[in-house]
N, C-alpha and C positions, 0 to 999 in steps of 0.2 A: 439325682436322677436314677431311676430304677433300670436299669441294660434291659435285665430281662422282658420289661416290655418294651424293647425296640427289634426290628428284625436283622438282629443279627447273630449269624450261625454261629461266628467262632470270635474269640477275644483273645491275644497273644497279648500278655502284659511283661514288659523288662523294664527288670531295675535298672536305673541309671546308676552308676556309681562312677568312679574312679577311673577304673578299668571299660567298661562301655564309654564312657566319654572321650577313651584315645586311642578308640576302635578307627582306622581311617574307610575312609566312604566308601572307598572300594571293596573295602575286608564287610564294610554293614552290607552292600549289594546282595556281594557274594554269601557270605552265610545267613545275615535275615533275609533280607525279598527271593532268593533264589532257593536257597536250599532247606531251607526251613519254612517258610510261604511257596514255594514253586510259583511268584507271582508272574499275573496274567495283564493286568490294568491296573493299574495305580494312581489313584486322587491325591494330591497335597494342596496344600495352599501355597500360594504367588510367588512366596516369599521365604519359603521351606528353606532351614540350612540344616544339614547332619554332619556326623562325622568330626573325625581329630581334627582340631581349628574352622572346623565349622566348612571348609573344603567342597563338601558335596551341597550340590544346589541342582536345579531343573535342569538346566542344562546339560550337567553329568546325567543324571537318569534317563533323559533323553536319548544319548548316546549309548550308553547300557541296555538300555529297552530295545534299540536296534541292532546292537549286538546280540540278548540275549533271548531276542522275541517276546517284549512285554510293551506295553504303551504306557504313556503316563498321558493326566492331566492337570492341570491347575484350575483351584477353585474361584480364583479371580478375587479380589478383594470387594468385602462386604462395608457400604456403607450408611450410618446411618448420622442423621446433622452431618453431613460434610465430613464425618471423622471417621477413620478405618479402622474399624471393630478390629482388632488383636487384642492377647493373654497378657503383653505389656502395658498396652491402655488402662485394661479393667482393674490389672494388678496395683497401677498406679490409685485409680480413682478408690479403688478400697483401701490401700495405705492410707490415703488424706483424710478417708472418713466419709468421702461422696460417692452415698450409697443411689443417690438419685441417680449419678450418672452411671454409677455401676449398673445400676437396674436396667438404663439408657440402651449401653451397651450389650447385656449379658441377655435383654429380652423380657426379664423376669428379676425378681430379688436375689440378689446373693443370699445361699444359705449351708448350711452344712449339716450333714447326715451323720448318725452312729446310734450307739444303744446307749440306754441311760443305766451310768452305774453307780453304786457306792461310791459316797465320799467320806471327810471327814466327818457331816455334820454339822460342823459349824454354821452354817449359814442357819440352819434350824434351829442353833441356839440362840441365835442372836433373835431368831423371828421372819426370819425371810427363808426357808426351805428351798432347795436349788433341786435341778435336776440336771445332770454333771456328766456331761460326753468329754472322753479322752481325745484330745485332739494326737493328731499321729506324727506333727513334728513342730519343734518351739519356736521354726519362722512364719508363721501365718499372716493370711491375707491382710488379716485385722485383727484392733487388738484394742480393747475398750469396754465400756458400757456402752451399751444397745436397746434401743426398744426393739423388741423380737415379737415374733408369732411362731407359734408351732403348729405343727401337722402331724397327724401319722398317731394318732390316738383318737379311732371310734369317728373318723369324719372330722371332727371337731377344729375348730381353728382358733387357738388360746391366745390372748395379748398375755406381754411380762414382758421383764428387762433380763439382759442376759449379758456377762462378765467375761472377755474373751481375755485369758492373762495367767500371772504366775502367784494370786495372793501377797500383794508384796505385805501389808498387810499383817498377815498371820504367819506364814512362812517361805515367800519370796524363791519358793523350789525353780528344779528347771523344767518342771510339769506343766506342759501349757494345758488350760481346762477352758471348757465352755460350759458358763455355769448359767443357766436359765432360771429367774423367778418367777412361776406364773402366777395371774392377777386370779385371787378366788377361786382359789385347786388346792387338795389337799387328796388325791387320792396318789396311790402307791402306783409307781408306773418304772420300776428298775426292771431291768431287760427289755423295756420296750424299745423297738427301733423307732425313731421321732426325726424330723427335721426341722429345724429351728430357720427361720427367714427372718434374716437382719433388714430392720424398717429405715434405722434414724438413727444416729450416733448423739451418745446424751454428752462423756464427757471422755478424756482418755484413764486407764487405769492409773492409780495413784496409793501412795502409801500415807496410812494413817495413824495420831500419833496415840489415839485409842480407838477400843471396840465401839465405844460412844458414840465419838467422830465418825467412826463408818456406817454404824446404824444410823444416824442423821441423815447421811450423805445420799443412804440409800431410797431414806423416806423419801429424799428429795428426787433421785434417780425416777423414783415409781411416780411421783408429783408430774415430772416433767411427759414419763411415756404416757400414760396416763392422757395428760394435752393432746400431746402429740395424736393418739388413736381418736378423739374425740374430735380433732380437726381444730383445735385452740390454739395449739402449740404456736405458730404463724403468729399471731393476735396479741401472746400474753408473753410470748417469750422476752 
């Protein structure tokens, strides 16, 4: 999702780490919402917890807010089938590989954004050309083959399968990459920003005991997305 086109004036982003996570609630109050926001009104969700051991909840900001002249509200929880849409839900349903229910949940495809950069190549040796965004940390949502679609090049909407993993393969690093094949592309597209939307989960990633074995695997990867965008997949699977 692009911020810039949303109307919002200002974005204050904190790292989480170590040291933020045994900030207690009173201390996040007082130096975020107060003295660094000067906050006026305040939106969270239902179920909000902050703070060292998790300590601060509505309740707390509520009483704060009238101490320190700000209001809060809660967003109420969002339901959709009977089930309350939260970051834990989806987070789950994309571990399992259930991109339907993610989709379910999340509105639209799960998908993930970056520029496409240099790789090793290999995948072009082999006959399958990737286009290879750096993922920014090695616990991800997901983690697999994928039939994908991309965006974010001239309009266009591309089928291909796409590689969420560490090559165990070739060299099993601790670089997690998202490697995209598109079906019937060959043009040069590094530094492009692109967003790739995970469709379908084909198989989990796996180590292979040749380059052979994995060029097969892959024929078969493309075999499978391939159904799948055609509306087969269901029928032949």
């Amino acid at each position: 999702m692009n911020l810039q086109k949303l109307p919002i004036d200002n974005l204050l982003i904190v790292r989480f780490n170590r040291q933020f996570a045994n900030v207690d609630a009173e201390q996040f109050i007082a130096d975020i919402l107060l003295n660094k926001l000067n906050i006026k009104h305040l939106v969270i969700g239902d179920d909000f917890h902050f703070g060292k051991a998790r300590r601060g909840n509505f309740t707390l900001l509520q009483a704060k807010g009238l101490q320190y002249g700000f209001t809060v509200e809660d967003t109420g929880s969002f339901l959709t089938d009977s089930l309350r849409v939260s970051s834990t839900l989806i987070r789950d349903a994309l571990a399992l590989g259930d991109l339907t229910q993610a989709k379910r949940l999340l509105g639209r495809s799960y998908s993930v954004c970056g520029r496409v950069a240099h790789g090793s190549k290999r995948g072009r040796q082999i006959g399958f050309p990737t286009a290879n965004i750096k993922m920014l940390r090695r616990n991800t949502p997901v983690s697999g083959v994928f039939a994908v679609t991309m965006t974010g090049l001239n309009d266009l909407v591309l089928n291909g399968i796409a590689n969420v993993g560490v090559r165990p393969t070739f060299d099993g690093s601790n670089t997690v990459l998202l490697e995209t094949h598109l079906f019937d592309f060959n043009q040069e597209i590094y530094g492009r920003y692109v967003e790739v939307h995970f469709q379908h989960k084909i198989r989990d990633e796996m180590r292979f005991s040749s380059i052979d074995a994995l060029s097969a695997q892959i024929h078969n990867d493309i075999h499978i997305a391939k159904l799948f965008f055609s509306g087969e997949y269901a029928t032949s699977a």
